[in-house]
Z-matrix of the N, CA and C atoms (Angstrom, degrees):
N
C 1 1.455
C 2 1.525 1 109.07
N 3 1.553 2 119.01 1 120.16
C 4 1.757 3 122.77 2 172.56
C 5 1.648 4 78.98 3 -60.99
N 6 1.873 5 83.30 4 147.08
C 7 2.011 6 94.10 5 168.50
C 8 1.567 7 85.84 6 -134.35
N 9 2.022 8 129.27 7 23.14
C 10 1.243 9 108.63 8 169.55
C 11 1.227 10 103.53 9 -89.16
N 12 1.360 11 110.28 10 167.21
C 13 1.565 12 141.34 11 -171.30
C 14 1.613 13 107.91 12 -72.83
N 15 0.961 14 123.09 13 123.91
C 16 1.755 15 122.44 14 -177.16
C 17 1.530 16 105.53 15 -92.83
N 18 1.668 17 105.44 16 82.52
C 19 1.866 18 110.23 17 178.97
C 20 1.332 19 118.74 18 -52.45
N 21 1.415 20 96.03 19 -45.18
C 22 2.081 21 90.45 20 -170.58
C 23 1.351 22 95.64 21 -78.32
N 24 1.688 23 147.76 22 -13.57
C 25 1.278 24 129.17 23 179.75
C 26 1.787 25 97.26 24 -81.91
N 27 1.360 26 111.33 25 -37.44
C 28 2.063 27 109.30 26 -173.57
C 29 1.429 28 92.19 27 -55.88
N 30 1.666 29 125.34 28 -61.33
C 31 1.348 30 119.26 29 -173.25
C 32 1.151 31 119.74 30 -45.68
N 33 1.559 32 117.87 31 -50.15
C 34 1.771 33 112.55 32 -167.48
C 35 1.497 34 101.85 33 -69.29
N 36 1.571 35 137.49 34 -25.53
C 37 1.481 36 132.67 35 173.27
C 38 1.190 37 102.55 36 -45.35
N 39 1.682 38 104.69 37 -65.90
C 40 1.289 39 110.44 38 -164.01
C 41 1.595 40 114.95 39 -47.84
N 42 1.413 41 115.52 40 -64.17
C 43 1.266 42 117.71 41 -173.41
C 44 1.799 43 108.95 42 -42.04
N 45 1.669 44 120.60 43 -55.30
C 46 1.036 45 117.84 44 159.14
C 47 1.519 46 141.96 45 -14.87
N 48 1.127 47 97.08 46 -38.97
C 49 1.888 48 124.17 47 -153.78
C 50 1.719 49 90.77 48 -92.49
N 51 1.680 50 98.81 49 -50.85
C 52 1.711 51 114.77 50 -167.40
C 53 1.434 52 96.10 51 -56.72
N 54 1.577 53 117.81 52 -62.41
C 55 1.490 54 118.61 53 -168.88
C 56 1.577 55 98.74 54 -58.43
N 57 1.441 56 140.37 55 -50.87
C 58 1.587 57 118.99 56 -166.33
C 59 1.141 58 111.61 57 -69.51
N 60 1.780 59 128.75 58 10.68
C 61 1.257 60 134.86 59 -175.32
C 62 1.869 61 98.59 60 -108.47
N 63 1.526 62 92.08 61 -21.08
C 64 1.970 63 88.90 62 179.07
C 65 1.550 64 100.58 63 67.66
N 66 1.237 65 117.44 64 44.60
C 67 1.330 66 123.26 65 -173.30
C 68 2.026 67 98.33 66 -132.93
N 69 1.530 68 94.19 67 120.24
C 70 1.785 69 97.37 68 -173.23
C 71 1.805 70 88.12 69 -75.64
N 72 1.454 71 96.95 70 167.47
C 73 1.664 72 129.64 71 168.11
C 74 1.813 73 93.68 72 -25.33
N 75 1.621 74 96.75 73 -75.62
C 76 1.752 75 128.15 74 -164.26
C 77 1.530 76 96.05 75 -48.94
N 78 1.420 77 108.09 76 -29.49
C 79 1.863 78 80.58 77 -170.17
C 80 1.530 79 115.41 78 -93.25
N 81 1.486 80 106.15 79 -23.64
C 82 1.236 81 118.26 80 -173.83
C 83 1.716 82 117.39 81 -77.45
N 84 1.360 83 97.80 82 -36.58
C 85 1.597 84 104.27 83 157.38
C 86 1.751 85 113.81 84 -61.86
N 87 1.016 86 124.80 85 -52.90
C 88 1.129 87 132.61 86 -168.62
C 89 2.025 88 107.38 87 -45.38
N 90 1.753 89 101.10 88 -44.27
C 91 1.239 90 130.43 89 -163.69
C 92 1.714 91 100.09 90 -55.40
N 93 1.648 92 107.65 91 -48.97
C 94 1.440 93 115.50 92 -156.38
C 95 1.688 94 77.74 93 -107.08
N 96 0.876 95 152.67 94 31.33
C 97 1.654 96 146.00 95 150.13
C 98 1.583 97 92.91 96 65.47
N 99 1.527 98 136.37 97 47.06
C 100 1.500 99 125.19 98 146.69
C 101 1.386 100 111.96 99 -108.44
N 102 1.202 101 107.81 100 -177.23
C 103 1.568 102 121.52 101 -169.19
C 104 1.823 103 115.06 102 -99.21
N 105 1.318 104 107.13 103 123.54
C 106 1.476 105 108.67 104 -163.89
C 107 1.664 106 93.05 105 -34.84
N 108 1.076 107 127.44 106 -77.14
C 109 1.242 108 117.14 107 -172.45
C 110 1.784 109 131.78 108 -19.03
N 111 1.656 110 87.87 109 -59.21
C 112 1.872 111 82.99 110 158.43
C 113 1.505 112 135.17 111 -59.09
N 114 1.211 113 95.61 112 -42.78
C 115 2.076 114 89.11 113 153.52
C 116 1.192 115 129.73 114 -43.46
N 117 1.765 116 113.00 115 -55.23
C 118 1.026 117 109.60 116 -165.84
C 119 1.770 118 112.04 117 -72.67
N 120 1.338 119 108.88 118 -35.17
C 121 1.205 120 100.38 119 163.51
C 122 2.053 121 126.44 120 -72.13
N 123 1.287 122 105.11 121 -21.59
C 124 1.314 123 89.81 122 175.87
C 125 1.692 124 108.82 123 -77.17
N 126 1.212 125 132.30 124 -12.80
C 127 1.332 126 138.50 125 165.34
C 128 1.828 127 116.85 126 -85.80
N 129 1.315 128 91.97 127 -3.52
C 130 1.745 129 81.07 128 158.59
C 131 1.244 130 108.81 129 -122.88
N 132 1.538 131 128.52 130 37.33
C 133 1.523 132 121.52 131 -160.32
C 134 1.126 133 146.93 132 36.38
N 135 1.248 134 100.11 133 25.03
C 136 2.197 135 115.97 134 -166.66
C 137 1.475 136 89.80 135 -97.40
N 138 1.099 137 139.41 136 -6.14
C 139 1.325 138 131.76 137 157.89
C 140 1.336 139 144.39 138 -143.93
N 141 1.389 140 144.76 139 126.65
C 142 1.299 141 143.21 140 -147.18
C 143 1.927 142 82.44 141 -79.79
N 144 1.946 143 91.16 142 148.27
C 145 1.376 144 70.34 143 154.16
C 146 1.551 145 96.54 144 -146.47
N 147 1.583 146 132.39 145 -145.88
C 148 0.905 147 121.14 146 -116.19
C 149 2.064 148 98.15 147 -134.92
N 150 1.059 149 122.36 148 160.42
C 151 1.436 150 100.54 149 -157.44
C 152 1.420 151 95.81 150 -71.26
N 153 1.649 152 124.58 151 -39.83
C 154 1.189 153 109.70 152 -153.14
C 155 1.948 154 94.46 153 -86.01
N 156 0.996 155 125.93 154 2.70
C 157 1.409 156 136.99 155 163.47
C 158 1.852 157 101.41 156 -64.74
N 159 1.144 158 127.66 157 -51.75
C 160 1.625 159 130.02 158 -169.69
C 161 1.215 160 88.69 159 -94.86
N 162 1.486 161 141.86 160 -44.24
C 163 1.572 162 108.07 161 -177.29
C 164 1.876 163 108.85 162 -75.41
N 165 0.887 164 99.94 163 -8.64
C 166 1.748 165 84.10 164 175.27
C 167 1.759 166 101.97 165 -93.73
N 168 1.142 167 123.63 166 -21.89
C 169 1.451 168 119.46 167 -170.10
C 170 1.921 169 79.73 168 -74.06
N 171 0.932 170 117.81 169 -80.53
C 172 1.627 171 127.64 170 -171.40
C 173 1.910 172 117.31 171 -25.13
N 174 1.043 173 90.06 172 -28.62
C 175 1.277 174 101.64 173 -172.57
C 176 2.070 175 108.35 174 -108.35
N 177 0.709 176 98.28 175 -30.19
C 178 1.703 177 101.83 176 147.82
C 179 1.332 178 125.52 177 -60.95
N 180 1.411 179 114.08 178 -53.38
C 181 1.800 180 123.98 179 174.64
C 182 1.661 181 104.51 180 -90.85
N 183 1.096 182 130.58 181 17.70
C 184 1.159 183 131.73 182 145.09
C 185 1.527 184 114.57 183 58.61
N 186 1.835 185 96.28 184 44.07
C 187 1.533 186 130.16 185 166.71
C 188 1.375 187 120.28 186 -105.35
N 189 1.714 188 91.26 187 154.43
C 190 1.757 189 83.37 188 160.56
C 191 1.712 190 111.49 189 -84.09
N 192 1.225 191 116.77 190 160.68
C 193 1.570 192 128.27 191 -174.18
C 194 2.010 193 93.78 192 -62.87
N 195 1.169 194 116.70 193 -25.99
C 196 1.565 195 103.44 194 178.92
C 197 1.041 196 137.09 195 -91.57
N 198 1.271 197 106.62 196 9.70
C 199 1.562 198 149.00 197 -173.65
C 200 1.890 199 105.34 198 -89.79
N 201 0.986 200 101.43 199 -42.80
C 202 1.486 201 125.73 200 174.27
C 203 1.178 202 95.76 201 -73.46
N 204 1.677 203 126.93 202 -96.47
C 205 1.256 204 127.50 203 167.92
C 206 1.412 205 125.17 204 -5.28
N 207 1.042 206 98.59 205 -84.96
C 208 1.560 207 115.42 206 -151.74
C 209 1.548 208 93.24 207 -85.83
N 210 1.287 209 146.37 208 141.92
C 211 1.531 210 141.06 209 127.52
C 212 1.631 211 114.75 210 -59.25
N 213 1.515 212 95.48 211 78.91
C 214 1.517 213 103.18 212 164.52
C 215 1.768 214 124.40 213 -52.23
N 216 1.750 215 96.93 214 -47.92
C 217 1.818 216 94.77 215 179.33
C 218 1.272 217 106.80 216 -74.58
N 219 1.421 218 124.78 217 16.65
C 220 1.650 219 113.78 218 -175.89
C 221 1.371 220 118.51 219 50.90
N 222 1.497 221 135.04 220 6.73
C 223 1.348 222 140.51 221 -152.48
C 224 1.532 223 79.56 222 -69.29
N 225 1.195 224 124.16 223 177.94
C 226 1.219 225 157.35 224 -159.58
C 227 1.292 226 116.74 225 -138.56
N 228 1.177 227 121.18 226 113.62
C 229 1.647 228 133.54 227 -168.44
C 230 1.910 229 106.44 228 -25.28
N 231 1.102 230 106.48 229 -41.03
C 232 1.324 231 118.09 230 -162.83
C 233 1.081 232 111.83 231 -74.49
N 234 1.676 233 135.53 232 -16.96
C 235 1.698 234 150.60 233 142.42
C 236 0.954 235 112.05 234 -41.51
N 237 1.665 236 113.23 235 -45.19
C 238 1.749 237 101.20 236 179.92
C 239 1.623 238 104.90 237 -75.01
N 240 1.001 239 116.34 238 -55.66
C 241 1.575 240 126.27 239 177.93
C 242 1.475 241 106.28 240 -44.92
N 243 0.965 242 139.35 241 -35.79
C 244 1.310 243 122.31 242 153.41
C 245 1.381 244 150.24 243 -50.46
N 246 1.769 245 82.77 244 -47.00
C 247 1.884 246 120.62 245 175.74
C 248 1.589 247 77.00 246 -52.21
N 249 1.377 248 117.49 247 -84.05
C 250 1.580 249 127.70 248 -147.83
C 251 1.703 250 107.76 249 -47.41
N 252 1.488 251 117.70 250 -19.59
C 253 1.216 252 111.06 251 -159.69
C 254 1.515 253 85.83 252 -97.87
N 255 1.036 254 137.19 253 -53.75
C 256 1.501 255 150.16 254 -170.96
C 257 1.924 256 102.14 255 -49.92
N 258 1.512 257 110.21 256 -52.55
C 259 1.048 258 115.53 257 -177.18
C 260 1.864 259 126.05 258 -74.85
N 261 1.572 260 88.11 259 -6.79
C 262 1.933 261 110.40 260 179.78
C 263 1.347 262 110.09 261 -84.06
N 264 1.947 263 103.99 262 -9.17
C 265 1.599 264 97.33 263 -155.24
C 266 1.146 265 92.16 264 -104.80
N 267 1.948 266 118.10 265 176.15
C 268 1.430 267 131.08 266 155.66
C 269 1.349 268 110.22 267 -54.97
N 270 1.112 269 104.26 268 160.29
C 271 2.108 270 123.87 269 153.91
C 272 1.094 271 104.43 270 -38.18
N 273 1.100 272 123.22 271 -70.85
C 274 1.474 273 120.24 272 -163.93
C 275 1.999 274 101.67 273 -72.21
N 276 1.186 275 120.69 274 -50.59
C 277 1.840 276 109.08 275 177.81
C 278 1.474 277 116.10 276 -59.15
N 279 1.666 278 115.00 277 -10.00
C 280 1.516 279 116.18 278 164.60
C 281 1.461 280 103.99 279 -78.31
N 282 0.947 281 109.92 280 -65.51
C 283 1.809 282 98.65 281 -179.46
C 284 1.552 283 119.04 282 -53.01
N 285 0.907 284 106.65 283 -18.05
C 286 1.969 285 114.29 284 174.92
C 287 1.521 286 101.98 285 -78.25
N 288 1.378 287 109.84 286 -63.01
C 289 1.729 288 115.90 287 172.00
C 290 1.690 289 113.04 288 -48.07
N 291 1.311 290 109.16 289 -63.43
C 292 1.927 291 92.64 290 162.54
C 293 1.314 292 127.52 291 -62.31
N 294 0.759 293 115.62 292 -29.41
C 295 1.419 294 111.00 293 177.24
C 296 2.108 295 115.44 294 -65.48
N 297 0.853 296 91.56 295 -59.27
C 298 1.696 297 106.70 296 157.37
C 299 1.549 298 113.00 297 -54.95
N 300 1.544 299 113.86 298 -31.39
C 301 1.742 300 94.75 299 -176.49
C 302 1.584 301 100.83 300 -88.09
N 303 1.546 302 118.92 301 -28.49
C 304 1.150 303 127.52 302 -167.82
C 305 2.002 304 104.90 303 -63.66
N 306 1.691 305 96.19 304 -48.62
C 307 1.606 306 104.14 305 164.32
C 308 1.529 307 119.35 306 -32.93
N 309 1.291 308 112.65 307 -65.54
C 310 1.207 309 123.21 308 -175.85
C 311 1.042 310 138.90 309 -65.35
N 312 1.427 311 119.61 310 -29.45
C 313 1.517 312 147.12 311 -179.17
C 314 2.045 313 93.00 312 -93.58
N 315 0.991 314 106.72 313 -10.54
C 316 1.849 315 96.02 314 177.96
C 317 1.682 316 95.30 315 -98.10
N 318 1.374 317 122.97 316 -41.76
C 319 1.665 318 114.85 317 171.21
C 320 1.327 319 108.34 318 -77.05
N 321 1.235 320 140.13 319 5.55
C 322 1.592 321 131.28 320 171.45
C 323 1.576 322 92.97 321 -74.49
N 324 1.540 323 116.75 322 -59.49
C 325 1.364 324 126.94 323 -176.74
C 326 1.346 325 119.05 324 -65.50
N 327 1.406 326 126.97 325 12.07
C 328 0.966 327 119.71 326 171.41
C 329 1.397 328 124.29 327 -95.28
């Protein structure tokens, strides 16, 4: 059994968690007293960080710490990558993007 820590999956939660909070990199670092830079790297997994680093991130985004950890919804990297792409776009390229995912996902089931 791996017992290492999966950084770029803790980061992409996190970043996840940050955006449904509508909270940029700068503020959320700012919140737990690190340096935008350490966010940005603890949200791209280029760096381990530290417990009392994830219980203050966790407790800012108004998670449990295993939520971070662990991928409880099992979502699949590619949910966030969507979320993020869906959430990058205009009003109108969200309704183009559903409309197209809704297309596609009705001929998968067919």
């Amino acid at each position: 059994m791996n017992n290492e820590l999966d950084y770029i999956g803790i980061g992409k939660r996190i970043r996840h968690y940050r955006k449904l909070r509508d909270m940029s990199q700068e503020q959320l670092a700012e919140k737990i007293d690190i340096s935008v830079t350490h966010m940005s790297h603890i949200e791209t997994g280029s760096t381990k960080l530290s417990l009392q680093v994830i219980t203050s991130i966790a407790k800012e985004l108004e998670v449990k710490i295993d939520m971070l950890i662990y991928d409880q919804d099992k979502q699949s990297d590619y949910c966030y990558e969507i979320e993020d792409i869906v959430s990058s776009s205009s009003k109108k390229e969200q309704k183009l993007l559903y409309n197209a995912l809704k297309s596609i996902k009705a001929s998968l089931n067919s």
